[in-house]
N, C-alpha and C positions, 0 to 999 in steps of 0.2 A: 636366821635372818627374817624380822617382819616384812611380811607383806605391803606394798606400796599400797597408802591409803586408796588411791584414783582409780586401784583395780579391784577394791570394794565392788560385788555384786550391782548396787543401785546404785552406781557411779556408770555403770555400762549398758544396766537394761532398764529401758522405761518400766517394767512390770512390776520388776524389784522397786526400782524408785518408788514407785505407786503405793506399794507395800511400808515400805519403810515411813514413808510419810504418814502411811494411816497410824501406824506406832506412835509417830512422836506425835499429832493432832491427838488422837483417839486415845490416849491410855488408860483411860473408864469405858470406854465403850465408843461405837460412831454417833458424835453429832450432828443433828439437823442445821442445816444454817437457813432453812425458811422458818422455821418455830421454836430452833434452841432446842429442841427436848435430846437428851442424853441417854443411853440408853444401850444395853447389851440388845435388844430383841429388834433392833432394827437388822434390817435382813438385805442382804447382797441379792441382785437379780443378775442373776448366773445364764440366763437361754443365750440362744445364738444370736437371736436379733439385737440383746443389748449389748451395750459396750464395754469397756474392760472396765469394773470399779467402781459399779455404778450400786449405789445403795438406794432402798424404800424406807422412809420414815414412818413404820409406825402410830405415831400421831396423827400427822397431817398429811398422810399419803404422798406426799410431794417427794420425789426421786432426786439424788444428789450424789455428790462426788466429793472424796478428800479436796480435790482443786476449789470448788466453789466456796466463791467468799474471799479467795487468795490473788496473788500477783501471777497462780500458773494457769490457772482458769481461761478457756478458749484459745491458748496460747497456744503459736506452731511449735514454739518451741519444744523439743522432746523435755521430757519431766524427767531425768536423768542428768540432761546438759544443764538441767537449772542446779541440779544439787552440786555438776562439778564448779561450775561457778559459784555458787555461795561456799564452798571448801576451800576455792582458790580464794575471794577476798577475806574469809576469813581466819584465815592459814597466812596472808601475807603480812606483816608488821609494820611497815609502810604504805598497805596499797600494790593494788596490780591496776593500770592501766587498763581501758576500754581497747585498745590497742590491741596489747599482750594477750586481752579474752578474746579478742577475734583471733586472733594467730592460733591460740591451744585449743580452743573450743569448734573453730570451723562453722563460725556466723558470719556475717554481714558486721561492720562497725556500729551500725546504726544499733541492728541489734543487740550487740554485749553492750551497748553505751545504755539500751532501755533498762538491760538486766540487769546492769551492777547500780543505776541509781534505784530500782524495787525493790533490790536487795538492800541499799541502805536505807531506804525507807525502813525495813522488816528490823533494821539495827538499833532504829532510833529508842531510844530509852523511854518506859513506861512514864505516863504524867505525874505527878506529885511532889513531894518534896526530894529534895536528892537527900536530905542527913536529917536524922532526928535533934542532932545536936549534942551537946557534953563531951565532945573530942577535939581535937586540934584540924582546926582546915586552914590552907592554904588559899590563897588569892594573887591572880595575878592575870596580866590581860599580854597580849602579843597581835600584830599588824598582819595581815597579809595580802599583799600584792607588791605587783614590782617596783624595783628603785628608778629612779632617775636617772643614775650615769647609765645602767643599762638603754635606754632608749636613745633615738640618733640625735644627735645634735640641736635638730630644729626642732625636735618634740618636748625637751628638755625644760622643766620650767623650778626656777633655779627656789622658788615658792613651796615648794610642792618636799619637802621633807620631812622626817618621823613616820608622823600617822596621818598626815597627810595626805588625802588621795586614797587612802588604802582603807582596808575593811578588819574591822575590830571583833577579837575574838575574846569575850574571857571566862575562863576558866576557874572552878571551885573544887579541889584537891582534900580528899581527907585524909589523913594519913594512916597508912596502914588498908585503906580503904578504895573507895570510889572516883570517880572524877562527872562532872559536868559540865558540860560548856555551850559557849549561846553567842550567837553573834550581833552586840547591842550597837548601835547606830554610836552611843558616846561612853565613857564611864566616868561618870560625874555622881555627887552624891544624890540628885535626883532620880538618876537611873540605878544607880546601885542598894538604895535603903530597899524599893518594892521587892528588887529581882531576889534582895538577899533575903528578906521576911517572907519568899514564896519556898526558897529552895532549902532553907535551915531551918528545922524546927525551936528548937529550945538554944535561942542565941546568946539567954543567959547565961550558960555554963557553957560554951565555946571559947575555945582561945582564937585568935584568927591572929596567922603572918600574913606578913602585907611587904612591900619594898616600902621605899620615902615616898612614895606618891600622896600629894596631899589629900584626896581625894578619898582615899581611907582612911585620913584623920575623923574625918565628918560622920563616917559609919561608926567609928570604932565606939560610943558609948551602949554600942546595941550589945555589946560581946561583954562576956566574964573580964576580957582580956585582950590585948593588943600589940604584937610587936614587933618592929620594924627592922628593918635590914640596912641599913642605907648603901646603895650598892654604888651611889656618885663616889663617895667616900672610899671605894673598895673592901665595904664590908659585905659580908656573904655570908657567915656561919657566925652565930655569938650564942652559944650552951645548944639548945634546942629551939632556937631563934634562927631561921632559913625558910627560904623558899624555893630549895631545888627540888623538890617532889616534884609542884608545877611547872619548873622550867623544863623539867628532865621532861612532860610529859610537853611540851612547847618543842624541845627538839625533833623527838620523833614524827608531829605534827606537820616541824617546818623538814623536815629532810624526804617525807611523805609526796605534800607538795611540790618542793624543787624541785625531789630528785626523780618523782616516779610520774606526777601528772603536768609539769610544769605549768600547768595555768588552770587556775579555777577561777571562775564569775562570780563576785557577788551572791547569786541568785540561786547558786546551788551551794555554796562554800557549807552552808549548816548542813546537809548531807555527809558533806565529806567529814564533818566536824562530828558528825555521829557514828559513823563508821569508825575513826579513831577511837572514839568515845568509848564504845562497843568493846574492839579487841582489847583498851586498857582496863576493862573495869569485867571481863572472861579473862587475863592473861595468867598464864602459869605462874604460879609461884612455889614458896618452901615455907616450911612448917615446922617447928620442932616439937617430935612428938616420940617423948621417953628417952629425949636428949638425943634423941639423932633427927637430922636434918632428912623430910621426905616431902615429895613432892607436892604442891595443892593446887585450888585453883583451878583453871582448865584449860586442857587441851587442844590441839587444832580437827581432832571430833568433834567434842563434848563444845566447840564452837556453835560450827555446824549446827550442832543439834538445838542450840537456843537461838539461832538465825531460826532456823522452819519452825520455831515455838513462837518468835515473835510475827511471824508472815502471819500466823491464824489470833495475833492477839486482839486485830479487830472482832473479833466473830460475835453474833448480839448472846448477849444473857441468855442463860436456860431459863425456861419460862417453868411457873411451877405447877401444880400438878394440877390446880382447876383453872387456871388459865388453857392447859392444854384441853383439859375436858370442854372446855366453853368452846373452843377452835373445833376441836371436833365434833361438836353436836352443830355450830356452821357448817361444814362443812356437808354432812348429814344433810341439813336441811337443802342444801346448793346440789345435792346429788337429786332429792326428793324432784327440784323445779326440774333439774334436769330429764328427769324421768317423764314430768308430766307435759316437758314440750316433746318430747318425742312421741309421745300420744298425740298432743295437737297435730303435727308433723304426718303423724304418720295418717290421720283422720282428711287434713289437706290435700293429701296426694291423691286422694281417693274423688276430690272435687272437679268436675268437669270445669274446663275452662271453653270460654266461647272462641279466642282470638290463639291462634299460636305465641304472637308475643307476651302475651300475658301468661301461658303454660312454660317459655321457656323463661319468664323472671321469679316464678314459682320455681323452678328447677335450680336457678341459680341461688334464691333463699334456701333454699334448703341442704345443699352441697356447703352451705359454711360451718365452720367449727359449732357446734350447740354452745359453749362456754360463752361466749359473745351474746351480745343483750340482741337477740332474736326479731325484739320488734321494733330494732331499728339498723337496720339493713338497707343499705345504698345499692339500688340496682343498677347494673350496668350502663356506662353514657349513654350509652343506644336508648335507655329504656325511661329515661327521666322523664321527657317530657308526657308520656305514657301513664308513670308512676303519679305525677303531679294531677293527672284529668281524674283518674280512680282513687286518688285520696277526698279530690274536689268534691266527686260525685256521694263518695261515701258521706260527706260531712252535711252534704244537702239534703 
């Protein structure tokens, strides 16, 4: 009998967690997130005084961690409880409530509600086109929010029906394929020519189904091809003329919704819409291969694993390799000034001073970080109007 995923090692200890993550970030080597450089020869600092994880950059000397740069960074949260949560939303098919993550995880509401909208942040699909084009995609748009007979009596406004009121989602289905979805203000041919010439490359050789809405009449000379459903009519399926791909993925959507979070705003709904997005476009599927049907697609791991791929897919460019040479001869030079105000520094202390207060605002310039621009240093309230007479006097 397999092992229950949750009692996976880095589901239990933050150290393993820590590790596993540098895996799925790291698998050329640790990179810097202050200068990009990438790299096997960056080196772990191991003594007692650092902390657990902590890596030196090679390049530009700057010390960092798998978390920087990410949604785990500075976080109280244990870096374990973040993985069991991203395995929980992305293991669920409809969704796990903010709720349910406070219940299994042992947070605060506030908190699983921070964690699971960062996590779908990490879901949201890469920028670009969704489809190169030359296949059959489906279209079709769906309402979400609530009805009118649900609300009491006096709220009820008898106006307010369809898509009225409610917030518009729609959805582009390839078949066999991807899904993408966006939540546009109307779907009129004004709004649908740009969104469609961003997201399908080659609309030439596309076939697109569409239901009778008129609105895809007005698109349809951009495509190979165009064919309608008419669903008033009770038609549904005519040869390979349908649109239940994207209804199918509209149900799971709406039962998402009702059933699991009952109310989403406006203002976060394209989160949730990516989270959906996400699990249908990773979801397991089958394959026939040498005429037997085997598994493909992916798993509620192999989820997982492309959630913490998307967490780091902001992280800036590797820089190349005389970009980093130029960084490090600055850096060079910024040790050099360094070097030569601690000679001033250390030349200063040696100066007698006539006044205690003026020995004790010397003491205080010089107890500051040297990194800090040295010769401009705010002395103590006590000591300004002080500072002000001995600037005066210097300049006369």
């Amino acid at each position: 009998m397999a092992d229950a995923i949750l009692n996976k090692p880095h589901f239990k200890d933050d150290a393993k967690a820590r590790q596993w993550l540098e895996n799925i970030r790291w698998p050329n080597g640790a990179v810097c997130p202050h200068c990009g450089s990438i790299s096997k020869d960056h080196y772990k600092l191991e003594g007692e005084a650092h902390r657990v994880g902590l890596w030196k950059c090679k390049d530009c000397r700057e010390q960092f961690t798998v978390t920087v740069g990410t949604v785990f960074e500075r976080s109280k949260v244990k870096l374990n409880v973040w993985l069991q949560a991203m395995q929980l939303i992305g293991s669920s098919k409809k969704g796990i409530s903010s709720k349910q993550l406070e219940r299994m995880l042992g947070v605060t509401y506030q908190t699983a509600w921070f964690m699971s909208h960062r996590i779908r942040e990490a879901m949201k699909a890469p920028g670009g086109m969704f489809s190169a084009g030359g296949n059959t995609i489906e279209a079709d748009e769906t309402y979400v929010g609530g009805k009118e007979k649900n609300k009491h009596r006096s709220k009820r406004d008898k106006k307010h029906i369809g898509g009225v009121g409610k917030t518009m989602v729609f959805s582009l289905v390839e078949r066999g394929g991807k899904v993408r979805s966006a939540t546009l203000p109307s779907v009129n041919a004004k709004t649908l020519a740009p969104y469609l010439k961003q997201q399908i490359g080659d609309t030439a050789n596309t076939r697109l189904m569409t239901d009778g809405e008129g609105q895809y009449r007005l698109v349809a000379p951009m495509f190979k091809s165009h064919d309608v459903v008419n669903h008033g009519a009770g038609e549904y399926v005519r040869g390979d003329a349908y649109t239940n791909t994207v209804e199918g993925y509209f149900s799971i959507l709406k039962r998402g919704i009702v059933g699991t979070f009952h109310h989403v705003s406006p203002q976060h709904l394209q989160r949730y819409v990516n989270e959906f997005d996400f699990r249908y476009n990773h979801r397991e599927t089958k394959a026939k291969v040498d005429g037997k049907w085997v598994k493909a697609g992916h798993n509620d791991v192999e989820r997982t694993i492309e959630i913490a791929k998307g967490i780091s897919s902001n992280l800036p460019k590797a820089l190349s390799l005389d970009k980093v040479k130029i960084y490090r001869a600055s850096i060079d030079k910024l040790e050099d000034a360094i070097h030569d105000l601690k000679k001033i520094n250390l030349h200063l202390q040696k100066i007698t001073f006539d006044t205690d207060e003026n020995r004790k605002w010397l003491e205080y310039v010089l107890a500051q970080p040297v990194l800090k621009d040295a010769w401009r240093y705010t002395p103590p309230p006590s000591q300004h109007k002080k500072s002000k007479q001995l600037i005066h006097k210097d300049r006369n």
